[in-house]
Z-matrix of the N, CA and C atoms (Angstrom, degrees):
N
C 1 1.449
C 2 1.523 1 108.32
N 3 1.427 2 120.30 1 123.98
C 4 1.362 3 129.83 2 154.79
C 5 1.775 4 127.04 3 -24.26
N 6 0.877 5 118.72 4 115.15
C 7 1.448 6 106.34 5 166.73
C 8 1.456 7 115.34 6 -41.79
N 9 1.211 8 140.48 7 -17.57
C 10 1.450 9 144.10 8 169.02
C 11 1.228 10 108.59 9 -98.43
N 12 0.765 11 140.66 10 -22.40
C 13 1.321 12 142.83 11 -165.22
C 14 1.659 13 126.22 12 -59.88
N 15 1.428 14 121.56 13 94.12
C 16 1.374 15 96.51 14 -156.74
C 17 2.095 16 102.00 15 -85.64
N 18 1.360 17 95.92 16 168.53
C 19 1.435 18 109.30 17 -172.88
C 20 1.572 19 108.85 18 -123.86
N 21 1.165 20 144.25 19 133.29
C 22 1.561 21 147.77 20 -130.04
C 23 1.977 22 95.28 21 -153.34
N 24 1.242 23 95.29 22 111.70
C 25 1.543 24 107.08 23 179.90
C 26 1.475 25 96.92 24 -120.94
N 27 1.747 26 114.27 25 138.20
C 28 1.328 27 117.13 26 158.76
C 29 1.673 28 99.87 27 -127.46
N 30 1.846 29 90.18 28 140.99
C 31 1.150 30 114.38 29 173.82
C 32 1.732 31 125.15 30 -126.69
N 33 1.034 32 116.00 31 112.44
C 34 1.440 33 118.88 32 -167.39
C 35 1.486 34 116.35 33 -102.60
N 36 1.215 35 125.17 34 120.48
C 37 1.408 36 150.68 35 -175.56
C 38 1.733 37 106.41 36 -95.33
N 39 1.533 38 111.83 37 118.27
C 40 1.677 39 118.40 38 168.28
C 41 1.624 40 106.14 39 -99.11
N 42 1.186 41 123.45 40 127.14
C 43 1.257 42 136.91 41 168.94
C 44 1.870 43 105.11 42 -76.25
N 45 1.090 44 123.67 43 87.73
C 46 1.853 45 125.87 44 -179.24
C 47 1.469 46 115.04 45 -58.44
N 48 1.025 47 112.25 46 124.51
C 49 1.759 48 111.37 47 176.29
C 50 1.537 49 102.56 48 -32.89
N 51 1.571 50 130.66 49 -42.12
C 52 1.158 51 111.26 50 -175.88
C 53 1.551 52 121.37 51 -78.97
N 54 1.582 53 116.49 52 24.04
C 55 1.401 54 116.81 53 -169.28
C 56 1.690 55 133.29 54 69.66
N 57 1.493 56 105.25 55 6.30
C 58 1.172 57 120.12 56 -177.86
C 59 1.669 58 106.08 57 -86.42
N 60 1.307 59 145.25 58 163.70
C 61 1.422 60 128.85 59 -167.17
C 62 1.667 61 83.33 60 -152.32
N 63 1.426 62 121.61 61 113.67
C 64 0.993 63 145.59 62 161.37
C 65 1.590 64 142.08 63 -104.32
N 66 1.865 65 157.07 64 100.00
C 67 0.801 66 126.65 65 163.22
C 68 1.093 67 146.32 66 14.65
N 69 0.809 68 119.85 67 76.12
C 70 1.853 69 124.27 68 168.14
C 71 1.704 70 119.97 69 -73.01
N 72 1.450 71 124.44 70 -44.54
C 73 1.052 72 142.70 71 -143.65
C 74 1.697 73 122.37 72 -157.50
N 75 1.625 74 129.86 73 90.74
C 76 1.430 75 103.96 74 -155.14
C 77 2.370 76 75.97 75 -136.56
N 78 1.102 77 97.31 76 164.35
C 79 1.129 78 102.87 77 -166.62
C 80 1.898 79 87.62 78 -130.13
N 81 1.048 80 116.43 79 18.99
C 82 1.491 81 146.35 80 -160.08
C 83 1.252 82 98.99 81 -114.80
N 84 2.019 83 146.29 82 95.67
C 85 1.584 84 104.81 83 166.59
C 86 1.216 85 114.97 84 -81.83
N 87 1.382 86 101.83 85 154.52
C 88 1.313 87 115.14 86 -171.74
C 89 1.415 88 136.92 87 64.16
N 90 1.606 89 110.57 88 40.83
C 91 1.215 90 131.27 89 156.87
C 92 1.418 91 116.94 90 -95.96
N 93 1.240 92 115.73 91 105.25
C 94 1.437 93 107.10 92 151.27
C 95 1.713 94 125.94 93 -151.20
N 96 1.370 95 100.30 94 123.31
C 97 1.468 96 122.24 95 -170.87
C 98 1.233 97 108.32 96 -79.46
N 99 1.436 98 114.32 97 145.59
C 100 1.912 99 117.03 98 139.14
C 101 1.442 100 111.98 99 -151.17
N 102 0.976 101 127.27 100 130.99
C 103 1.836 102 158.19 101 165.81
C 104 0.995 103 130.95 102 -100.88
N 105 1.192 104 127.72 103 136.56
C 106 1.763 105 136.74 104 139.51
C 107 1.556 106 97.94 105 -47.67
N 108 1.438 107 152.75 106 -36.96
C 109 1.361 108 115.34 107 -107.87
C 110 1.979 109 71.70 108 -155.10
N 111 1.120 110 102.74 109 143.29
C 112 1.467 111 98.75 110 170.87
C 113 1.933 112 105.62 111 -104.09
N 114 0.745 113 114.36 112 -45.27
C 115 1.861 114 113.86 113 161.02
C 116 1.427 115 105.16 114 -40.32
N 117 1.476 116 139.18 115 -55.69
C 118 0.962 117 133.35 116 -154.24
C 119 2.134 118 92.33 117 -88.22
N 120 0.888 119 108.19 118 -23.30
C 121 1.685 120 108.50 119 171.27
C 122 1.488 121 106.89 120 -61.66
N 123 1.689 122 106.78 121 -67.24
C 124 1.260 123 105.03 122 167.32
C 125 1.567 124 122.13 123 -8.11
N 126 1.571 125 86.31 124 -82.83
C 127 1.505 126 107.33 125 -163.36
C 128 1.753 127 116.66 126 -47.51
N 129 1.516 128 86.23 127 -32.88
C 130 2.360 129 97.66 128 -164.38
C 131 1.907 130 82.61 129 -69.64
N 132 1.227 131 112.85 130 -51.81
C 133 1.498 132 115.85 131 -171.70
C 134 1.340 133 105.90 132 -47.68
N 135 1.439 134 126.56 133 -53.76
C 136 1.861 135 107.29 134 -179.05
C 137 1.244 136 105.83 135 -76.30
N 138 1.309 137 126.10 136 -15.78
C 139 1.700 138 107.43 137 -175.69
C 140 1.412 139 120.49 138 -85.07
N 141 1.421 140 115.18 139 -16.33
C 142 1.620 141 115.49 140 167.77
C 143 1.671 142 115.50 141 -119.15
N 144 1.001 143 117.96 142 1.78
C 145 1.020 144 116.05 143 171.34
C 146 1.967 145 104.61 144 -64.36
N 147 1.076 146 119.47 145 -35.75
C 148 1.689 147 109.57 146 -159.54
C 149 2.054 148 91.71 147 -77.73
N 150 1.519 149 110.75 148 -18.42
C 151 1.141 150 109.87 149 -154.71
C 152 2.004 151 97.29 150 -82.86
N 153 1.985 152 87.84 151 -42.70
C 154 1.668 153 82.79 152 174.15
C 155 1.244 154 130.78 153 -68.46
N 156 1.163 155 106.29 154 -27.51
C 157 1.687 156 123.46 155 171.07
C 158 1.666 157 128.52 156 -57.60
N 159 1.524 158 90.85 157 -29.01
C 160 1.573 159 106.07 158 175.14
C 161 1.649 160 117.40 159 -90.47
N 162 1.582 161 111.35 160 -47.15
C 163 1.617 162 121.15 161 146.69
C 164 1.276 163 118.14 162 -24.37
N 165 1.515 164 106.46 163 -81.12
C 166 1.353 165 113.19 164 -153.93
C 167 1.721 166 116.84 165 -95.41
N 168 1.132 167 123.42 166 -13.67
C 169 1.348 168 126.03 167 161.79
C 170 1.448 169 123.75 168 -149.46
N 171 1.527 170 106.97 169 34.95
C 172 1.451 171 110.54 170 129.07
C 173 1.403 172 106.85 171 92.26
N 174 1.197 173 117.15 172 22.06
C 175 1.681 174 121.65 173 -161.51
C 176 1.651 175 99.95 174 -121.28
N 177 1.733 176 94.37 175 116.30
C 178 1.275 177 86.13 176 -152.14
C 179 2.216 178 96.36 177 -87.33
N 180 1.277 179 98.98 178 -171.41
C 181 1.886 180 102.22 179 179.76
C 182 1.557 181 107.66 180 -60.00
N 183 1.628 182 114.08 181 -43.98
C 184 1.169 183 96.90 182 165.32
C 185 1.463 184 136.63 183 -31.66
N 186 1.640 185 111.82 184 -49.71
C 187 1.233 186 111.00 185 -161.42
C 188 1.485 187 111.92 186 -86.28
N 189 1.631 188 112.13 187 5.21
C 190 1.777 189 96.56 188 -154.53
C 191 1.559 190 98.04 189 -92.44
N 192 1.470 191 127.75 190 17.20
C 193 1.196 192 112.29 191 172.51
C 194 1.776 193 120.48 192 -79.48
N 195 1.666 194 87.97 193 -5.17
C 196 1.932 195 102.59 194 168.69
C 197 1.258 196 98.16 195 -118.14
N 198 1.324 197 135.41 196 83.24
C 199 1.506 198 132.61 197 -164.89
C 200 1.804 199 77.71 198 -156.36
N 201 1.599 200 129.56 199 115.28
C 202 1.170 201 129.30 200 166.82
C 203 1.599 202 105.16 201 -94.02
N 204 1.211 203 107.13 202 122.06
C 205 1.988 204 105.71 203 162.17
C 206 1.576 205 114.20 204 -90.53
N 207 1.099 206 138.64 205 106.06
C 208 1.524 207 133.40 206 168.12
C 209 1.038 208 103.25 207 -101.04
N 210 1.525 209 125.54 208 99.87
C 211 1.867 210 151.22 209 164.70
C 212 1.353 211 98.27 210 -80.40
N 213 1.463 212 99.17 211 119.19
C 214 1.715 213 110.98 212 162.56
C 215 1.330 214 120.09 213 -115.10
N 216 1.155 215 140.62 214 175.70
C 217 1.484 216 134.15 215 -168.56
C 218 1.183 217 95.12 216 -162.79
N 219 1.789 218 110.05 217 133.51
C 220 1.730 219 114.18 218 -175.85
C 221 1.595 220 94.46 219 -135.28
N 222 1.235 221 116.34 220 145.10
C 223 1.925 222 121.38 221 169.04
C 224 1.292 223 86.21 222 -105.52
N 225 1.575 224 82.02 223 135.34
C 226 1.877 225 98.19 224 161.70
C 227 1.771 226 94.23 225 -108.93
N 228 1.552 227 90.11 226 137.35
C 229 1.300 228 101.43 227 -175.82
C 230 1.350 229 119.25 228 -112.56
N 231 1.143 230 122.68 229 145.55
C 232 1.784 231 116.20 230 -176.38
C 233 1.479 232 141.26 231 17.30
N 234 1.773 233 88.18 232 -55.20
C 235 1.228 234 118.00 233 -170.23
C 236 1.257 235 103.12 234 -102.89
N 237 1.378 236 121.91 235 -159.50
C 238 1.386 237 133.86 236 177.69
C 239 1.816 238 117.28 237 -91.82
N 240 1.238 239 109.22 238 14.69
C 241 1.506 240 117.05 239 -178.30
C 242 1.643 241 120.58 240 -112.18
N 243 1.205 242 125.31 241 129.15
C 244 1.141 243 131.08 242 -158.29
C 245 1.841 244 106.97 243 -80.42
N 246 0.940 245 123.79 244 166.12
C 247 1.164 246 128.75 245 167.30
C 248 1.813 247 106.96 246 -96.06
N 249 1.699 248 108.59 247 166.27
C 250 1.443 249 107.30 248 -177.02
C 251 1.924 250 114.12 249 -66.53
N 252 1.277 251 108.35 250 150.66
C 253 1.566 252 120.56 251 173.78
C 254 1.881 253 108.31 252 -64.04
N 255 1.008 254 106.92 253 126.64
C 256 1.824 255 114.90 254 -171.59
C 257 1.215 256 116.05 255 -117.07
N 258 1.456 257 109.95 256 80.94
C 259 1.834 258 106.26 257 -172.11
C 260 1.445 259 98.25 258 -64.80
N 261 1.714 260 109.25 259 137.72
C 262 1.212 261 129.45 260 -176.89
C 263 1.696 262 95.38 261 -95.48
N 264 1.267 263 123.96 262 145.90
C 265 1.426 264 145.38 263 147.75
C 266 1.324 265 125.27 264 -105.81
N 267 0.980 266 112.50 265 120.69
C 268 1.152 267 120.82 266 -165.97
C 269 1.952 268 113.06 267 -159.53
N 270 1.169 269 136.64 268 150.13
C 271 1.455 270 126.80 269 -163.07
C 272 1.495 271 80.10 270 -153.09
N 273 1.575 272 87.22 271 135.14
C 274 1.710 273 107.20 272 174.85
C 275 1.728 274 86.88 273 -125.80
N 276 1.569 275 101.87 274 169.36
C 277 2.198 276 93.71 275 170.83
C 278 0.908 277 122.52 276 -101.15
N 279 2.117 278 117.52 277 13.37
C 280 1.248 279 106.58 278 157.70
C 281 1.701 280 96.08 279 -104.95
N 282 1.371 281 124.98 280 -60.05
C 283 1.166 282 115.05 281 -169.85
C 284 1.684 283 112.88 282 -104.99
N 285 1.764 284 112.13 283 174.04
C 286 1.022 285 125.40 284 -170.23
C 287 1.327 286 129.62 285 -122.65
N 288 1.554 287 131.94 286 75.42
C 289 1.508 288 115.84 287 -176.84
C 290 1.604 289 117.89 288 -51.93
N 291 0.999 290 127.78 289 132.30
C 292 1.343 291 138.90 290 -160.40
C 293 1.696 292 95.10 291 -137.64
């Protein structure tokens, strides 16, 4: 990878009828979250993400200032129908949910 080069991760968050907020979807290997607390998801997500990213596919600290995070968040509701996709914003000072 280029020193410019930016790199584009999506990570998708399910909101559980029982209020628990779990991984659904990580473009990350070997991410997987679950919470009470969606702030506190947030937060576990920028703090290991630079660590799994560097582990598991090789991207070193240098590069994660071009490292894109796109966090989505879906409620599953009662039924079989999803709730709307909720791009999270959020800025860490190495990486960026976008």
């Amino acid at each position: 990878m280029t020193s410019t080069e930016k790199r584009e991760f999506k990570v998708e968050f399910e909101r559980c009828t029982d209020g628990i907020y779990i991984t659904k979807f990580s473009d990350i290997p070997g991410l997987v979250l679950e919470t009470e607390c969606f702030d506190e998801l947030v937060e576990t997500l920028l703090a290991i993400a630079p660590e799994l990213l560097e582990s598991n596919l090789k991207i070193s600290p240098e590069e994660f200032d071009n490292v894109i995070l796109h966090v989505y968040l879906t409620y599953e509701n009662a039924g079989t129908r999803k709730g709307p996709r909720i791009l999270v914003e959020k800025t860490d000072e190495r990486l960026v949910a976008a």
